[in-house]
ChimeraX commands (.cxc) that place a marker at each C-alpha (Angstrom):
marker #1 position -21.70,11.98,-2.21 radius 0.5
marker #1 position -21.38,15.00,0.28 radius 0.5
marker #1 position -18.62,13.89,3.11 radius 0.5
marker #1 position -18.01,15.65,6.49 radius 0.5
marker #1 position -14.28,15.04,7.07 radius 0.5
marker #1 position -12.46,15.87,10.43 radius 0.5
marker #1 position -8.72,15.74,11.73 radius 0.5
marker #1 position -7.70,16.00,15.03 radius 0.5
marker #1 position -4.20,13.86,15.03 radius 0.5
marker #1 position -2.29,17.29,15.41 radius 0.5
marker #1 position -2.53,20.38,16.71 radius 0.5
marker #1 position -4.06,22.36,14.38 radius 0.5
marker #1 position -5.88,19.57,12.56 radius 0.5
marker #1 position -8.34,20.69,10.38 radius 0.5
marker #1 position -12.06,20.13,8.79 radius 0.5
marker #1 position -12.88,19.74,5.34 radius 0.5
marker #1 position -16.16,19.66,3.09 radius 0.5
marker #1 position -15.95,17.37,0.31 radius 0.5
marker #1 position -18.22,16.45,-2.53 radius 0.5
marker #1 position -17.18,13.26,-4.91 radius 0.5
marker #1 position -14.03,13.88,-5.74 radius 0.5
marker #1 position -13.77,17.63,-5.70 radius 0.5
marker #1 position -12.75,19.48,-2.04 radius 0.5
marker #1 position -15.39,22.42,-1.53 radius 0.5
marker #1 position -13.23,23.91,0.88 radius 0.5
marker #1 position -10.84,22.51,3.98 radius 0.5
marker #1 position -9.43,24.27,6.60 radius 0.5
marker #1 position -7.05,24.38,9.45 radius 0.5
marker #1 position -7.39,24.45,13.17 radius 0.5
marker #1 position -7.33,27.23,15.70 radius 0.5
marker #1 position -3.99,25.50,16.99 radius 0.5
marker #1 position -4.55,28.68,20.18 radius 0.5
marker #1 position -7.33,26.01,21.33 radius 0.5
marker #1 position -8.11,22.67,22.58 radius 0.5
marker #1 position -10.25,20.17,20.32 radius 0.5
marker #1 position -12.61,20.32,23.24 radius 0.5
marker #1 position -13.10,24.21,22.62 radius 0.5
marker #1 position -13.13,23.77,18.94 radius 0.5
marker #1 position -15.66,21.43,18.50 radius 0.5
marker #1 position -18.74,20.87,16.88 radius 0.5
marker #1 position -18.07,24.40,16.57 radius 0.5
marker #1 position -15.45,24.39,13.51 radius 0.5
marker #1 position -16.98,22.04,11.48 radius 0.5
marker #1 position -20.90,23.50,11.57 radius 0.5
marker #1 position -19.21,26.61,10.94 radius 0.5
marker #1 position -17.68,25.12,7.55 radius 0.5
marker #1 position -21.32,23.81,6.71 radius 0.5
marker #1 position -22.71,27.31,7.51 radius 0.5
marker #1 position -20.65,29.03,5.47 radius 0.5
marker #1 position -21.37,26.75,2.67 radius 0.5
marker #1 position -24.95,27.03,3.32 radius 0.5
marker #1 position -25.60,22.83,3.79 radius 0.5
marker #1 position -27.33,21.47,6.69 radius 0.5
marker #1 position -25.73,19.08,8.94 radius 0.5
marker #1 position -29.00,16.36,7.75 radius 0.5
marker #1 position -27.54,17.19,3.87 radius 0.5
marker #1 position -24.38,14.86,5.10 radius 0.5
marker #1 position -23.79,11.73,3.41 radius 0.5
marker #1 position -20.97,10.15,4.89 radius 0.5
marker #1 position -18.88,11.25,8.28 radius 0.5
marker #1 position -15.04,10.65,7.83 radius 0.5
marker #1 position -12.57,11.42,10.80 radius 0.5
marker #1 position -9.10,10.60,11.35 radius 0.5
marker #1 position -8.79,7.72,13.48 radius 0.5
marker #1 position -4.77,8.00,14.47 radius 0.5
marker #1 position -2.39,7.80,15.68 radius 0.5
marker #1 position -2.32,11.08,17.00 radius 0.5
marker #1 position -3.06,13.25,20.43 radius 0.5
marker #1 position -5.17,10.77,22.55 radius 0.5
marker #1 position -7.39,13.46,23.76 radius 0.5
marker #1 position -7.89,14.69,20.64 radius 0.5
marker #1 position -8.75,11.48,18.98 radius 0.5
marker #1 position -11.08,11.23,21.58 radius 0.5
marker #1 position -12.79,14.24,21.13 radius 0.5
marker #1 position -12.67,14.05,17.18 radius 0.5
marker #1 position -14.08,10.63,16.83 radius 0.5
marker #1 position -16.52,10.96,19.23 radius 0.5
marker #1 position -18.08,14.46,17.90 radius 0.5
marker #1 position -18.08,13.06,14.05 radius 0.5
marker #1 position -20.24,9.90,15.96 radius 0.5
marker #1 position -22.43,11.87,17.43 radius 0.5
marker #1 position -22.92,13.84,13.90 radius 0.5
marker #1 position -23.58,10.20,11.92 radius 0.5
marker #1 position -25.56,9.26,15.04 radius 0.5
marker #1 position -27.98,12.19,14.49 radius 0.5
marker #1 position -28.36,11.47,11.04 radius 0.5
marker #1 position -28.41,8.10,11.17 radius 0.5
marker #1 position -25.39,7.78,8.45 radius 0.5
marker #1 position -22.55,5.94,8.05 radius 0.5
marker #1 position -18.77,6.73,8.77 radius 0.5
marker #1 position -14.81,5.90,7.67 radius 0.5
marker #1 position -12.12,6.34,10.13 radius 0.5
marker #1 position -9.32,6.90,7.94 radius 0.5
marker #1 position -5.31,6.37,9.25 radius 0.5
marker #1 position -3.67,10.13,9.28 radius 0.5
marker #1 position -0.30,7.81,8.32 radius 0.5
marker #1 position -2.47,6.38,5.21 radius 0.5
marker #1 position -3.54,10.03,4.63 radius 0.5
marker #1 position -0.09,11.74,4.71 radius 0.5
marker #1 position 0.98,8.62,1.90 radius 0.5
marker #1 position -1.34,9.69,0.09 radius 0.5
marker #1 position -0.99,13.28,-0.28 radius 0.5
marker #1 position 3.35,13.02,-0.32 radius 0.5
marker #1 position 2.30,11.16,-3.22 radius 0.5
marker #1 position 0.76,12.94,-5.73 radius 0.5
marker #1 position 2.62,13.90,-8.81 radius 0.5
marker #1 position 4.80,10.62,-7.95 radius 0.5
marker #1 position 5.91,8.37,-10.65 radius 0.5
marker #1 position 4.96,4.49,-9.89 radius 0.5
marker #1 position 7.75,2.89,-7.63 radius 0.5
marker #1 position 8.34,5.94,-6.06 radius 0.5
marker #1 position 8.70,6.09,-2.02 radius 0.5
marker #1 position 6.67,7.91,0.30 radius 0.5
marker #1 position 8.36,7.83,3.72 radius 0.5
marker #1 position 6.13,8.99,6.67 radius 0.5
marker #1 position 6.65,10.50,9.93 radius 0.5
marker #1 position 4.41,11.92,12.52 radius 0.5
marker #1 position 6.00,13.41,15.85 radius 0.5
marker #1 position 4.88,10.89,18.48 radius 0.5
marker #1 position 6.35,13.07,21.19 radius 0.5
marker #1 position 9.11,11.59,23.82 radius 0.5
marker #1 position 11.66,12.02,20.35 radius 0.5
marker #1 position 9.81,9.13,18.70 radius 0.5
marker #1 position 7.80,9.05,15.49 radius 0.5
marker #1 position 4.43,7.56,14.28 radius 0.5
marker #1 position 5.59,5.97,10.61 radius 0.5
marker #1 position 4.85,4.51,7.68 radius 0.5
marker #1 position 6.56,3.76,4.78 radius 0.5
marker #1 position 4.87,3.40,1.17 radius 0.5
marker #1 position 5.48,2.44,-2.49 radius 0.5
marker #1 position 3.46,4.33,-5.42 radius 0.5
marker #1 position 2.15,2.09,-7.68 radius 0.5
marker #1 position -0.15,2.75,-10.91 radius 0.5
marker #1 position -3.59,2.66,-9.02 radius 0.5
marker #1 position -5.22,6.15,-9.08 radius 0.5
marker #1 position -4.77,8.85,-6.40 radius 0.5
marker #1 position -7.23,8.26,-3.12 radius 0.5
marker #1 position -7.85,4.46,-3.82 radius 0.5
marker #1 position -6.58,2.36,-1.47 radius 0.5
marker #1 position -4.40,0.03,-4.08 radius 0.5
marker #1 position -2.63,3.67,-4.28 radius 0.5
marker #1 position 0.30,3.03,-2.45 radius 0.5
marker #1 position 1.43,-0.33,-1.33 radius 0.5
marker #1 position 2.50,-0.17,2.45 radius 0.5
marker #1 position 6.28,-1.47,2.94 radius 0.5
marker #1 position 6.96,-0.96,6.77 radius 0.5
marker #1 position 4.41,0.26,9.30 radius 0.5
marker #1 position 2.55,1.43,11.11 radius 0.5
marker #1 position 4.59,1.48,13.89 radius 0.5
marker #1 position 5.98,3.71,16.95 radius 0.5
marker #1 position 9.79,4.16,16.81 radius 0.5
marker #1 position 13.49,6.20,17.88 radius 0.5
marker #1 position 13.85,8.47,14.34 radius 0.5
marker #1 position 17.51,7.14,13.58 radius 0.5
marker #1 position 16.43,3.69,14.56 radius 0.5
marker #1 position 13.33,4.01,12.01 radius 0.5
marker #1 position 15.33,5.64,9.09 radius 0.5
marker #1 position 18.46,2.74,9.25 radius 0.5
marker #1 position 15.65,-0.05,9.33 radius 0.5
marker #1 position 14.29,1.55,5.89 radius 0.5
marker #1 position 17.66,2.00,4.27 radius 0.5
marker #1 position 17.38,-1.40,2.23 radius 0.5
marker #1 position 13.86,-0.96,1.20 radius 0.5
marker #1 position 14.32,2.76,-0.18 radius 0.5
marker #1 position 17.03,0.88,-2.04 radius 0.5
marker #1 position 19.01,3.77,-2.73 radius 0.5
marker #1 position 15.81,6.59,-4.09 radius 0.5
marker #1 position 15.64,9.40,-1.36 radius 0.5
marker #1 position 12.33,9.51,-1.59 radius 0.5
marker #1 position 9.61,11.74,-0.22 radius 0.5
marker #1 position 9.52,12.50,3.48 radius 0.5
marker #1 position 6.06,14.02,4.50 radius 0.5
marker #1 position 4.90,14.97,8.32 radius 0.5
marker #1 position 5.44,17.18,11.22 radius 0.5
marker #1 position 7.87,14.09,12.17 radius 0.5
marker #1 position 9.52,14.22,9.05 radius 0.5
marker #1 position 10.71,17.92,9.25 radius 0.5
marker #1 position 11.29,17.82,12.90 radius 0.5
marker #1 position 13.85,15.49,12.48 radius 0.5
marker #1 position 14.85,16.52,9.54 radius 0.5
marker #1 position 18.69,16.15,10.04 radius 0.5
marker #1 position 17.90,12.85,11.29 radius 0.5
marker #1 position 17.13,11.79,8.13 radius 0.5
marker #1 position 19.68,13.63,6.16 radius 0.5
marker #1 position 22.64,12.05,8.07 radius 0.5
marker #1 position 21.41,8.53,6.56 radius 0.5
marker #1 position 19.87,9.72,3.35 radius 0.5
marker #1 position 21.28,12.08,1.16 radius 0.5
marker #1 position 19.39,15.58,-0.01 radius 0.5
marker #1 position 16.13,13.68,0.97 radius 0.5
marker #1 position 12.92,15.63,-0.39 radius 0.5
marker #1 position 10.86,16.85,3.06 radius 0.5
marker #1 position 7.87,18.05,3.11 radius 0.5
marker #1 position 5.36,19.43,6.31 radius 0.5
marker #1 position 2.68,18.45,7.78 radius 0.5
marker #1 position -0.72,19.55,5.43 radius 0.5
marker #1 position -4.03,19.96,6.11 radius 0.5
marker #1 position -5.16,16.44,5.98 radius 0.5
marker #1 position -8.84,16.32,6.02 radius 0.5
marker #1 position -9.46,17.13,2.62 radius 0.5
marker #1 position -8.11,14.05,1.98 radius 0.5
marker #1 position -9.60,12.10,4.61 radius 0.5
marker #1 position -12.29,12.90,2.98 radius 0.5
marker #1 position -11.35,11.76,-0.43 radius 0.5
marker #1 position -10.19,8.39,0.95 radius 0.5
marker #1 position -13.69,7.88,3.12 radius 0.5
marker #1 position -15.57,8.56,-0.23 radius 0.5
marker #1 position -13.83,5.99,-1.81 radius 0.5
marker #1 position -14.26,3.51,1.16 radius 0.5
marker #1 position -17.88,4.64,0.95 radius 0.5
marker #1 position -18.40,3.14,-2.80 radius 0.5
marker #1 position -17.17,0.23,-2.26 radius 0.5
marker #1 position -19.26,-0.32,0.77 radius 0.5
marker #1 position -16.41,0.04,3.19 radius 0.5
marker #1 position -18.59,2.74,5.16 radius 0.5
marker #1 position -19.29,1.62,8.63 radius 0.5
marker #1 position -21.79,1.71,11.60 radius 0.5
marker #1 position -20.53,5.20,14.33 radius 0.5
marker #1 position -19.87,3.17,16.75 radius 0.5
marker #1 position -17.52,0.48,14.81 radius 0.5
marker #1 position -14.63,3.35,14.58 radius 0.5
marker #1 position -12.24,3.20,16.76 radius 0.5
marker #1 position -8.93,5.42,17.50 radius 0.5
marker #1 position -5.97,3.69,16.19 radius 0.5
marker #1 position -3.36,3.69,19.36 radius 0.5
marker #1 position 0.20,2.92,18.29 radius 0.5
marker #1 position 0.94,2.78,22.24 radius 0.5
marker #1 position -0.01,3.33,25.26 radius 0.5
marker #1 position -1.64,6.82,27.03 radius 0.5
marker #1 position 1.67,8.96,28.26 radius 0.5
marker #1 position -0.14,9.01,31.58 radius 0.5
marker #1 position -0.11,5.17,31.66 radius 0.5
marker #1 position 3.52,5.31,31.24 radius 0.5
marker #1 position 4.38,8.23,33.38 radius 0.5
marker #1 position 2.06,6.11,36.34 radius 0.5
marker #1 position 3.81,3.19,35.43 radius 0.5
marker #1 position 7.49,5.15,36.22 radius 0.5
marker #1 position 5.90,6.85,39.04 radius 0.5
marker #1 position 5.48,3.24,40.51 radius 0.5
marker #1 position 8.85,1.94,39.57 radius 0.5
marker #1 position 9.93,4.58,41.69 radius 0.5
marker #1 position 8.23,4.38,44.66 radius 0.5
marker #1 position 8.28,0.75,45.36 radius 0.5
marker #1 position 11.37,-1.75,45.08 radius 0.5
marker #1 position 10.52,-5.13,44.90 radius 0.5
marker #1 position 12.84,-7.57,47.20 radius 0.5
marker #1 position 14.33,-10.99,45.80 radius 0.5
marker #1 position 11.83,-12.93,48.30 radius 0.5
marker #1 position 8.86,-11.25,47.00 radius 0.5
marker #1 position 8.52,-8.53,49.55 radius 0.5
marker #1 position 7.24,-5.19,48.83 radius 0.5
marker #1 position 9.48,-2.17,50.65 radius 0.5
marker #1 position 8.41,1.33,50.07 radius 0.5
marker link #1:1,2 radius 0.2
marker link #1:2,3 radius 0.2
marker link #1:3,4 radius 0.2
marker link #1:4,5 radius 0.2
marker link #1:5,6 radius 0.2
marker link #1:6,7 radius 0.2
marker link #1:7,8 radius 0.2
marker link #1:8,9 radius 0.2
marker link #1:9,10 radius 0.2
marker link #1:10,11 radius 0.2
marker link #1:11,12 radius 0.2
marker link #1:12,13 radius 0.2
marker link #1:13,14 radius 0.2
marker link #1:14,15 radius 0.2
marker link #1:15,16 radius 0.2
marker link #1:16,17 radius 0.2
marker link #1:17,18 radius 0.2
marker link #1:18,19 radius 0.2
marker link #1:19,20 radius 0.2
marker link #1:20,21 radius 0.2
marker link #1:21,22 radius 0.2
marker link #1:22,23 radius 0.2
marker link #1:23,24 radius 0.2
marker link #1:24,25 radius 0.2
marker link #1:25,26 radius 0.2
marker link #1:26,27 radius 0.2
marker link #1:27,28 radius 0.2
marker link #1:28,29 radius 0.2
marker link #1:29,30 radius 0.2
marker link #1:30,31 radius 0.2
marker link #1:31,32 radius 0.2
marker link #1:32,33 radius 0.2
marker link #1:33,34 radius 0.2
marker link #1:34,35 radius 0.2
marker link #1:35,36 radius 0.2
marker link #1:36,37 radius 0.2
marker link #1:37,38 radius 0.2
marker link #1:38,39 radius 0.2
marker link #1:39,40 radius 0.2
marker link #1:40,41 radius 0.2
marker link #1:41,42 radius 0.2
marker link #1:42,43 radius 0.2
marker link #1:43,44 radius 0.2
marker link #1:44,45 radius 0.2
marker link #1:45,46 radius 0.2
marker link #1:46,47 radius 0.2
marker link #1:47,48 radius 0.2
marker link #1:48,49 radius 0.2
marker link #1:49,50 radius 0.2
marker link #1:50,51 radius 0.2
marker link #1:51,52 radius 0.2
marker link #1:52,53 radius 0.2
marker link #1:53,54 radius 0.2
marker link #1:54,55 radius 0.2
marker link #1:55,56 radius 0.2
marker link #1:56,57 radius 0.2
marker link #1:57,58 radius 0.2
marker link #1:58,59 radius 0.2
marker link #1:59,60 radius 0.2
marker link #1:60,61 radius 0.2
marker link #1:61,62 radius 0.2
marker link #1:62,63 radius 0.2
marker link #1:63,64 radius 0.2
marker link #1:64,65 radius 0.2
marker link #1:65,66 radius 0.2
marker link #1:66,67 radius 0.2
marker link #1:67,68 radius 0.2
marker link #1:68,69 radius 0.2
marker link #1:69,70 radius 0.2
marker link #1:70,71 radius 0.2
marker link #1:71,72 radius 0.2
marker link #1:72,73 radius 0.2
marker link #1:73,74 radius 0.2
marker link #1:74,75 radius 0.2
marker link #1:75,76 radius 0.2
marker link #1:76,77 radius 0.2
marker link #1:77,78 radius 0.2
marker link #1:78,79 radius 0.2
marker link #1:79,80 radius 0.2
marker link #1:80,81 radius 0.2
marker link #1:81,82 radius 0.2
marker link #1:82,83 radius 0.2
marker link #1:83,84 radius 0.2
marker link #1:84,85 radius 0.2
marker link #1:85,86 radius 0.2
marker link #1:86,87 radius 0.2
marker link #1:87,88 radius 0.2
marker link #1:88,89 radius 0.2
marker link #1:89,90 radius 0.2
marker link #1:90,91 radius 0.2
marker link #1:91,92 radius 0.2
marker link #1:92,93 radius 0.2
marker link #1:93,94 radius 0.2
marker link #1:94,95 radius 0.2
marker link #1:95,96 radius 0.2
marker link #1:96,97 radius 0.2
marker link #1:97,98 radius 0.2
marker link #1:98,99 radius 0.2
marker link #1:99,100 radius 0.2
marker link #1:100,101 radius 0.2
marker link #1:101,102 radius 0.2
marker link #1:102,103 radius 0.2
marker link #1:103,104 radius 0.2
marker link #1:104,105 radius 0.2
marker link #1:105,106 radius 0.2
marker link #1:106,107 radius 0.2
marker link #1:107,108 radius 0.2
marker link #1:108,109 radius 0.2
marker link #1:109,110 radius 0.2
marker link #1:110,111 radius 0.2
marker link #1:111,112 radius 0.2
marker link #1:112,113 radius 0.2
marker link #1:113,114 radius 0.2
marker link #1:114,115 radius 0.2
marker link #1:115,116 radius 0.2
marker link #1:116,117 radius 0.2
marker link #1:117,118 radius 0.2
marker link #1:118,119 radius 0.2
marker link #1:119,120 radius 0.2
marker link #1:120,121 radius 0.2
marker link #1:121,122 radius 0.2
marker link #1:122,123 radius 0.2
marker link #1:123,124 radius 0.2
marker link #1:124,125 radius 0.2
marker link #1:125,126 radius 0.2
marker link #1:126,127 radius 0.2
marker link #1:127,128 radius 0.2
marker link #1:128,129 radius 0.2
marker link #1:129,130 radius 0.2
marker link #1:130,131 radius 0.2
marker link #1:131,132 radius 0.2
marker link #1:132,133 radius 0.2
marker link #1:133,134 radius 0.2
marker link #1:134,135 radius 0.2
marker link #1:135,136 radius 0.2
marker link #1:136,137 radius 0.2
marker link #1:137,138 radius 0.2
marker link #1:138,139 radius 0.2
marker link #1:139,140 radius 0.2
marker link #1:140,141 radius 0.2
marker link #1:141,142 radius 0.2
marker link #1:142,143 radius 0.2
marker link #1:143,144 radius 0.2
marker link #1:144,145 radius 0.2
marker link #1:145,146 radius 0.2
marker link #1:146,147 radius 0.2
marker link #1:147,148 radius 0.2
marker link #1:148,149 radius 0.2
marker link #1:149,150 radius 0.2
marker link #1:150,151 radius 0.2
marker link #1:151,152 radius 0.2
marker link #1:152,153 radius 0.2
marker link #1:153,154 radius 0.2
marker link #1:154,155 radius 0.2
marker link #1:155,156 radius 0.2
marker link #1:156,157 radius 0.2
marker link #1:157,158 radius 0.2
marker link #1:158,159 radius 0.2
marker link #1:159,160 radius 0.2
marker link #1:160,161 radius 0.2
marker link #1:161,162 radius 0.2
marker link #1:162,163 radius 0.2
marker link #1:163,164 radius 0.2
marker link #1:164,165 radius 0.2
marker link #1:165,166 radius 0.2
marker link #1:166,167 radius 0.2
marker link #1:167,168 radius 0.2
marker link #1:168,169 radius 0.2
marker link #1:169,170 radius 0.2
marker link #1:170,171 radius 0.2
marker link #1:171,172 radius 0.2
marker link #1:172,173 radius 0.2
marker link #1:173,174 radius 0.2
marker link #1:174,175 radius 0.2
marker link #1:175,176 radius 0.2
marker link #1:176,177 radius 0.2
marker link #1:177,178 radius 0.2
marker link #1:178,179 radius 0.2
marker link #1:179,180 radius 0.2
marker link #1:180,181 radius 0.2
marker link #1:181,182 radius 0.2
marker link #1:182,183 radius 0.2
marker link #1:183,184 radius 0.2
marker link #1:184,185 radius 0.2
marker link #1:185,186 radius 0.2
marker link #1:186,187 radius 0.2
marker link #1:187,188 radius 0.2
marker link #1:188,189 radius 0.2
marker link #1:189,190 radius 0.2
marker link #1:190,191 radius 0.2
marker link #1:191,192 radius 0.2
marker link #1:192,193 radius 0.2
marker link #1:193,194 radius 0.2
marker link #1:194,195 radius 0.2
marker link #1:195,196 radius 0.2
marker link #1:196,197 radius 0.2
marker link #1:197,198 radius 0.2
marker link #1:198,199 radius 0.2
marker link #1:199,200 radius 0.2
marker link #1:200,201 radius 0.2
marker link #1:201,202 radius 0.2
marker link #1:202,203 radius 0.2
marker link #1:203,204 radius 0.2
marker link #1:204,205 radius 0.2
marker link #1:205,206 radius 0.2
marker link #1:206,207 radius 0.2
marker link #1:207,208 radius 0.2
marker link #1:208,209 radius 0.2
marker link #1:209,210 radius 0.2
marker link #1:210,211 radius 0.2
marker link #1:211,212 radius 0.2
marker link #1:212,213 radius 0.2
marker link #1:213,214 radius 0.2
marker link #1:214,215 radius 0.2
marker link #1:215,216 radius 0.2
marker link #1:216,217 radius 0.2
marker link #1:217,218 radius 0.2
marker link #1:218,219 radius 0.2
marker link #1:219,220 radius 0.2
marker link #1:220,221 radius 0.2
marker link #1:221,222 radius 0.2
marker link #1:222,223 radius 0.2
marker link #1:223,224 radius 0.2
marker link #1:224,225 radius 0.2
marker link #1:225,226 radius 0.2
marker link #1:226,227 radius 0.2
marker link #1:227,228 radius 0.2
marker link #1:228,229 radius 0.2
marker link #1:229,230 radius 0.2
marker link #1:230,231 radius 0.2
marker link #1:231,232 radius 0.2
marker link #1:232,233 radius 0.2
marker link #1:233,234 radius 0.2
marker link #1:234,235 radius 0.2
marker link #1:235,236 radius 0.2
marker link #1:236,237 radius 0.2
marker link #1:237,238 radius 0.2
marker link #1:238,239 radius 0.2
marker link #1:239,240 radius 0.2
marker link #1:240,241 radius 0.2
marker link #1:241,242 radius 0.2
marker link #1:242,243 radius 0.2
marker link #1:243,244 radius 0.2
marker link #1:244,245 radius 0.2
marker link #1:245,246 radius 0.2
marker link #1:246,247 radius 0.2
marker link #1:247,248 radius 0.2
marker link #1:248,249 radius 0.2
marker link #1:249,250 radius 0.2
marker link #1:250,251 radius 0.2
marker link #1:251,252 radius 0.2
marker link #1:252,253 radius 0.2
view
């Protein structure tokens, strides 16, 4: 099975060409450019390069969050318009359930994957996994603990102390080494890793999804928001501000 595999959570995000198990080639981002600029271009340049034809695509994976909102947008909506074309199937795949899976490899069963994706305003996206004896890329892979969820870094690592139960495990994202000394001032030498190019693994995971008939119609994926558009909020503020509401009901400005 031949999989198209997109990421736009980040940045740089990245595109990927994979084919069964093996990853033909992935790469990064232009992070100089907007996901509007990039795209379809970096991913029919992959396919170029590689000398397959967009029609040659059996299965359409993109990250579905949480992430930049415009650049979910944009991502979801061009790798739709690809399956639409073709009239093939898709996987949105969590970047959180992505980032698990690659902090994992080489990890022992009941080992911790701890992850953190910067959600801007000092927050993080998170997750927080257990390894268990399911192979690499199936979804039985790592059993989810806490998350997803939105929170304060210090507020997110104290919450996890009792589950990590002492291990320091793995901390994986552009959260995780962001607020790196965050985490060290609750967990001692913790292992931290950065933020990788996750759509080869997108990939991998949507492939997987794919055989066990876990594909889906375009228009069924949907970006996964962990809260609400910064403009909402900044609108919402911008309203606080400019009217006070009296006791009696009344509305001064």
């Amino acid at each position: 099975m031949l999989a198209l595999a997109l990421d736009t959570t980040t940045r740089t995000g990245g595109v990927a060409l994979v084919d069964d198990d093996r990853i033909v080639e992935e790469r990064v981002g232009d992070p100089l450019r907007e996901p509007a600029e990039r795209l379809p271009g970096e991913p029919l340049a992959l396919l170029q390069a590689h000398g397959v034809a967009l029609a040659s695509i059996d299965l359409f994976a993109v990250a579905s969050g949480p992430g930049s909102f415009t650049g979910l947008r944009v991502g979801i909506a061009t790798m739709q318009g690809f399956a639409f074309v073709g009239g093939r199937r898709m996987a949105g795949i969590p970047a959180l359930e992505a980032l698990g899976h690659v902090g994992s490899v080489g990890r022992a069963p009941g080992s911790i994957v701890a992850v953190w994706m910067d959600a801007r305003r000092r927050d993080v996206f998170a997750a927080l996994y257990r390894v268990t004896a399911a192979a690499l890329f199936e979804p039985e892979h790592l059993a989810p603990i806490d998350g997803p969820l939105v929170g304060e870094p210090s507020a997110v690592v104290a919450a996890w102390l009792p589950a990590l139960g002492g291990q320091q495990g793995v901390w994986i994202g552009d959260g995780a080494t962001l607020f790196a000394e965050t985490i060290a001032r609750h967990v001692p030498l913790p292992e931290i890793l950065p933020h990788p190019v996750l759509a080869g693994a997108i990939g991998r995971l949507a492939i997987t999804r794919a055989r066990r008939g876990e594909a889906v119609c375009p228009a069924a994926v949907r970006p996964l928001y962990l809260r609400r558009p910064d403009a909402e909020l900044d609108r919402e503020k911008r309203l606080r501000k400019m009217f006070i509401v009296t006791r009696d009901g009344d509305v001064e400005n």
